[in-house]
BAZA-625829 format. One record per residue: x, y, z of N, C-alpha, C in turn; residue in one letter; residue number from 1. Coordinates in nm, 2 decimals. Layout:
BAZA-625829
<n_x = X; n_y = Y; n_z = Z; ca_x = X; ca_y = Y; ca_z = Z; c_x = X; c_y = Y; c_z = Z; resn = a; resi = NUM>
...
//
This chain:
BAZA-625829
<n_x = 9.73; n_y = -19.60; n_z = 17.76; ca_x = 9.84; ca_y = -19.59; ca_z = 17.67; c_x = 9.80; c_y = -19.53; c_z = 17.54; resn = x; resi = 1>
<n_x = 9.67; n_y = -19.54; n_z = 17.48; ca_x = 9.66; ca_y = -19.52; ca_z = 17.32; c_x = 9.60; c_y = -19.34; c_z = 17.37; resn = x; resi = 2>
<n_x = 9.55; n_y = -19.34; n_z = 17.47; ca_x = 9.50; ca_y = -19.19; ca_z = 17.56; c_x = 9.63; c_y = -19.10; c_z = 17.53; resn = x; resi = 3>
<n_x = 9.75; n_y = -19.15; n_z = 17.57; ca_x = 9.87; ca_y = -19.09; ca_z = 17.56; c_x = 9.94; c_y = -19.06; c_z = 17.48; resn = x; resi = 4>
<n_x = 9.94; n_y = -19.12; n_z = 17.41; ca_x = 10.01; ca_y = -19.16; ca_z = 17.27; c_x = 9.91; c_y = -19.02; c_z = 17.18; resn = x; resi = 5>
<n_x = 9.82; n_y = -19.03; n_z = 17.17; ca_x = 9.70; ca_y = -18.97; ca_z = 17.16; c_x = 9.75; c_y = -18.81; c_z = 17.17; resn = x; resi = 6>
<n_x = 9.77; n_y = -18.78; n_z = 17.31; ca_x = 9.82; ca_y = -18.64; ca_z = 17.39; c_x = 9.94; c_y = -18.63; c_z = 17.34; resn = x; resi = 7>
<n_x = 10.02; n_y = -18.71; n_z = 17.29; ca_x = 10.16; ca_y = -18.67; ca_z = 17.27; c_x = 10.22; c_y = -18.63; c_z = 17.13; resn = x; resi = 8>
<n_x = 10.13; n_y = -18.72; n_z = 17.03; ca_x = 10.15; ca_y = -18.71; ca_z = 16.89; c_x = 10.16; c_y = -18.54; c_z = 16.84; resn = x; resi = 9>
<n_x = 10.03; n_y = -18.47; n_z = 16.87; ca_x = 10.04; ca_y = -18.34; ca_z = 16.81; c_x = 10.22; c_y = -18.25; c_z = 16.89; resn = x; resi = 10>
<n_x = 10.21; n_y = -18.27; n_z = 17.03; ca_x = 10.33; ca_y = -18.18; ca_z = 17.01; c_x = 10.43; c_y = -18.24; c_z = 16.95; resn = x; resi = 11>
<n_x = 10.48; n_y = -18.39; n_z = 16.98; ca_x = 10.62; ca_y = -18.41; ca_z = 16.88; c_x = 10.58; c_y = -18.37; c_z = 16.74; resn = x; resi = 12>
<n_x = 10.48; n_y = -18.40; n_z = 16.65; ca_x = 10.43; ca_y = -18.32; ca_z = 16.55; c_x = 10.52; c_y = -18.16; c_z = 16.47; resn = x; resi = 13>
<n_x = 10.43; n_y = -18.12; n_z = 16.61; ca_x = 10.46; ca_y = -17.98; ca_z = 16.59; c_x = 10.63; c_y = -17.94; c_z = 16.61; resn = x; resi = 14>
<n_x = 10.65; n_y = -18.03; n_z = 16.69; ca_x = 10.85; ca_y = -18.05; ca_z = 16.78; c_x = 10.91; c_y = -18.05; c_z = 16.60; resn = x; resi = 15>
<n_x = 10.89; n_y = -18.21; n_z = 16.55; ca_x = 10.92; ca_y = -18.22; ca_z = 16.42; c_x = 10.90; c_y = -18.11; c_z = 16.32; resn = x; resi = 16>
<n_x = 10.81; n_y = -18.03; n_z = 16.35; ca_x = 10.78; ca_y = -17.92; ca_z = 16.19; c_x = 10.84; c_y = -17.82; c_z = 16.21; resn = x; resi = 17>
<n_x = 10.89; n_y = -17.77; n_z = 16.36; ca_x = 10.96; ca_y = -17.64; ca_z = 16.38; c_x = 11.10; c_y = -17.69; c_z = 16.36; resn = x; resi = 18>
<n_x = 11.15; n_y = -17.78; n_z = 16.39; ca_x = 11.31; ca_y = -17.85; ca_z = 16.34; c_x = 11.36; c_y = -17.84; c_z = 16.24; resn = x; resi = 19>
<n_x = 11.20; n_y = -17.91; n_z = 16.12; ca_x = 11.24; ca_y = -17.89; ca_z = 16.04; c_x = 11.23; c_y = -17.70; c_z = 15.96; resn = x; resi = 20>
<n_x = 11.17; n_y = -17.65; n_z = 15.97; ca_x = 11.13; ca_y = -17.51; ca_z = 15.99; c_x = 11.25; c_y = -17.44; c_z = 15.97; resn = x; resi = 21>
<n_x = 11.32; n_y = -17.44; n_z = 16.08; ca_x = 11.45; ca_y = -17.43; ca_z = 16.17; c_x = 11.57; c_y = -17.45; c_z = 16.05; resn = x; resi = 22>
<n_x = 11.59; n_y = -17.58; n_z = 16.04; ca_x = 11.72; ca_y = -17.64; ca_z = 15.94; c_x = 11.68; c_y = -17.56; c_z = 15.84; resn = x; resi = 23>
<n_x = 11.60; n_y = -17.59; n_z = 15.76; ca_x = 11.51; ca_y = -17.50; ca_z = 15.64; c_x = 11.57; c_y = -17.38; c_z = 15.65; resn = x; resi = 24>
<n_x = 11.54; n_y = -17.29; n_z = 15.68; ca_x = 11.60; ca_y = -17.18; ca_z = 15.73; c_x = 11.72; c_y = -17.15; c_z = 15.76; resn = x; resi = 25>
<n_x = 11.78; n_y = -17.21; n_z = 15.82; ca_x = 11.95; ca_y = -17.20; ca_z = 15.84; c_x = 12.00; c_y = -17.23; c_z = 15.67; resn = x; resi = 26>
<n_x = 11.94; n_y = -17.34; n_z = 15.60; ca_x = 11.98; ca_y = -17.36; ca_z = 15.47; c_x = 11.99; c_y = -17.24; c_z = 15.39; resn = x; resi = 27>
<n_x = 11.88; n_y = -17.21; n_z = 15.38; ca_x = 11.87; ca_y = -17.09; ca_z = 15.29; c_x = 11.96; c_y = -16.97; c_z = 15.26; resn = x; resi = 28>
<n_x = 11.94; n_y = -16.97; n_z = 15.45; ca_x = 12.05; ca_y = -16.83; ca_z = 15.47; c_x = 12.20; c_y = -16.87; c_z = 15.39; resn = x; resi = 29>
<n_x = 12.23; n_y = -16.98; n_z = 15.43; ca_x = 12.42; ca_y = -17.06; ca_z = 15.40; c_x = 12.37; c_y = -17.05; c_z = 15.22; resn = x; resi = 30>
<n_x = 12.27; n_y = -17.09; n_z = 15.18; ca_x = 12.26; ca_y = -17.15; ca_z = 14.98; c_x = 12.30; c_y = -16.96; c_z = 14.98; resn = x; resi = 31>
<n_x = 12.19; n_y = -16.88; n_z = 15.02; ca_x = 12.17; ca_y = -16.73; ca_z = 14.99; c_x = 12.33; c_y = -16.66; c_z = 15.02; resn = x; resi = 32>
<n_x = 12.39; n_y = -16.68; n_z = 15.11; ca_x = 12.53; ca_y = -16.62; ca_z = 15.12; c_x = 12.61; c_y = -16.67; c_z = 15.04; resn = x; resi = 33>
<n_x = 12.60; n_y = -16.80; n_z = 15.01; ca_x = 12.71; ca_y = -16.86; ca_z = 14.92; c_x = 12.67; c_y = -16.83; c_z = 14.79; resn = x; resi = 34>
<n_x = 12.53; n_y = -16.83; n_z = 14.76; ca_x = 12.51; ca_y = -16.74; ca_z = 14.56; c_x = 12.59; c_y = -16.54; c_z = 14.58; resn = x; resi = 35>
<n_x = 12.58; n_y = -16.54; n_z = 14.69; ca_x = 12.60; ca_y = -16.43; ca_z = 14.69; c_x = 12.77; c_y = -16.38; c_z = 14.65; resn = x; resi = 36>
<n_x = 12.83; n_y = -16.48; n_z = 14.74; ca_x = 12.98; ca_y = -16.48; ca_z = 14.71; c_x = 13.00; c_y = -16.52; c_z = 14.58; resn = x; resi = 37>
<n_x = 12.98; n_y = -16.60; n_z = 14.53; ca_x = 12.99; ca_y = -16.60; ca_z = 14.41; c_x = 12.94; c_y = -16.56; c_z = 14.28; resn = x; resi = 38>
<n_x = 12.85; n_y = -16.48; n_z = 14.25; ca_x = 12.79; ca_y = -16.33; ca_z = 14.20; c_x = 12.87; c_y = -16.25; c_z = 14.24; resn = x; resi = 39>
<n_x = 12.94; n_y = -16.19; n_z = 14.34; ca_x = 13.01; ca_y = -16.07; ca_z = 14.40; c_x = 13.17; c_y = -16.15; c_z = 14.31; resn = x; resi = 40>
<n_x = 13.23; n_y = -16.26; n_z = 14.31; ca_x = 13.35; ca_y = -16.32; ca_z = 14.26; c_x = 13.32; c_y = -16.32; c_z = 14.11; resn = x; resi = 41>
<n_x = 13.23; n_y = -16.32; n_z = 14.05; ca_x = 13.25; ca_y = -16.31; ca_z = 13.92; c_x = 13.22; c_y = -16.22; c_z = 13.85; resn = x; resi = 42>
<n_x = 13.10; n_y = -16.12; n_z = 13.93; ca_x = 13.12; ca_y = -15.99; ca_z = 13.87; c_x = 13.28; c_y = -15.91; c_z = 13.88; resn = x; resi = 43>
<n_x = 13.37; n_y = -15.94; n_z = 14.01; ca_x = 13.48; ca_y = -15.88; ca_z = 14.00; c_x = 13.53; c_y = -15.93; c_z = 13.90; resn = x; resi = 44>
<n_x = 13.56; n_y = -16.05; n_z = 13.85; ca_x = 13.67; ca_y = -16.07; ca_z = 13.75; c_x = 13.61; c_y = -16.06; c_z = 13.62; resn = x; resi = 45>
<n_x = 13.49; n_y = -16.09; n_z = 13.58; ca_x = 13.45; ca_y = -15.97; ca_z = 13.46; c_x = 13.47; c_y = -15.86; c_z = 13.48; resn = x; resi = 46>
<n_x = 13.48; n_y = -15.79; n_z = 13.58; ca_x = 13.45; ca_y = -15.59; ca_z = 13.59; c_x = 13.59; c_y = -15.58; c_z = 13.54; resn = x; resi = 47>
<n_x = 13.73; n_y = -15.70; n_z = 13.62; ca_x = 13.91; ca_y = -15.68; ca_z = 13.57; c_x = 13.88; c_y = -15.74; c_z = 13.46; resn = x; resi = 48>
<n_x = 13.85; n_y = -15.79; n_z = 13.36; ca_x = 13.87; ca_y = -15.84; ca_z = 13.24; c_x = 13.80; c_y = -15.70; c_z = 13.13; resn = x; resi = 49>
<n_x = 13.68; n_y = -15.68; n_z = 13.17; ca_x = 13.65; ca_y = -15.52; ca_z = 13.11; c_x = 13.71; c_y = -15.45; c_z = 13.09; resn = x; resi = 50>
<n_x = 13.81; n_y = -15.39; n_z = 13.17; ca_x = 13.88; ca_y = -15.29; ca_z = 13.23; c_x = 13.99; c_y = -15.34; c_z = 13.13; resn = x; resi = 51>
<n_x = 14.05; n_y = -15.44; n_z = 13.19; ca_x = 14.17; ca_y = -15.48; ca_z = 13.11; c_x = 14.22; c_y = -15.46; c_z = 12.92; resn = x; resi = 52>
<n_x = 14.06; n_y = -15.51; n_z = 12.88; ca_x = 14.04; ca_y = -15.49; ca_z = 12.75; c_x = 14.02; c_y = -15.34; c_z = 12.69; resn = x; resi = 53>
<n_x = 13.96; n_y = -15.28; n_z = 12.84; ca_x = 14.00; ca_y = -15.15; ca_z = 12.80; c_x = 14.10; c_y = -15.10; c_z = 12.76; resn = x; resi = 54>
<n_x = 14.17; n_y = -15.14; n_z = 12.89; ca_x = 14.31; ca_y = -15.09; ca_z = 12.87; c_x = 14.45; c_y = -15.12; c_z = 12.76; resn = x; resi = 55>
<n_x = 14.39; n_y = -15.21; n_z = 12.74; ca_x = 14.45; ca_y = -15.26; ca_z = 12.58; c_x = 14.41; c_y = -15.20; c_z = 12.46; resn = x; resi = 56>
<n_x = 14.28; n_y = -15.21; n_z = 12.48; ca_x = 14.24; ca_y = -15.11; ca_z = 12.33; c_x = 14.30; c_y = -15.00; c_z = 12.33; resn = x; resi = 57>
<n_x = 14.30; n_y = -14.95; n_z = 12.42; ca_x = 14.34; ca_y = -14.78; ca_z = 12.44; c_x = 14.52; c_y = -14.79; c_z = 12.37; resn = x; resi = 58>
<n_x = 14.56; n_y = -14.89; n_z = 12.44; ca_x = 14.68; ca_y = -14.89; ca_z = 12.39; c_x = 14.73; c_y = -14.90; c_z = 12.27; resn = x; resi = 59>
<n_x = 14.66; n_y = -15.00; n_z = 12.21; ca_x = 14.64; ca_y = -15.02; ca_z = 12.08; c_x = 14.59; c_y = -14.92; c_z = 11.99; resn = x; resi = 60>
<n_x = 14.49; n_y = -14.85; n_z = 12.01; ca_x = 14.43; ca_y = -14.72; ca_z = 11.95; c_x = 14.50; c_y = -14.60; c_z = 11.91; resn = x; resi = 61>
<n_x = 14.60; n_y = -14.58; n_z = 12.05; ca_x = 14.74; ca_y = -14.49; ca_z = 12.02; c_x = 14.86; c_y = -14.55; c_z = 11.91; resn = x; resi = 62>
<n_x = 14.86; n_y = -14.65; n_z = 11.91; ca_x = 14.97; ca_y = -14.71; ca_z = 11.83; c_x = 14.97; c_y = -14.71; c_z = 11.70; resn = x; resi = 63>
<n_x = 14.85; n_y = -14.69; n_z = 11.63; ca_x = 14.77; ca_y = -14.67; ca_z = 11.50; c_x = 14.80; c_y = -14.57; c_z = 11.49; resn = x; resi = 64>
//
């Protein structure tokens, strides 16, 4: 019994480290796409808020 136990520990071990390995990895990818979407969502609505204030000054600039 303790012979076996013995034999069996290193692979569930190793079972457990690739699991965790595994999830680890799936995480990352989901955190890494989700900063990404949101860096891509707020550079757009600063890039329209730039633009916009552009577009106002300009307007404003003629009206002077």
């Amino acid at each position: 019994m303790i012979v076996n136990d013995v034999k069996s520990k290193p692979g569930e071990i190793l079972a457990d480290a690739e699991r965790v390995y595994d999830d680890t990895k799936v995480k990352t990818k989901e955190l890494l796409h989700s900063g990404k979407e949101k860096i891509e969502t707020e550079t757009e609505r600063i890039k329209s808020s730039v633009e916009a204030g552009i577009e106002n000054y300009k307007k404003e600039s003629k009206n002077i």
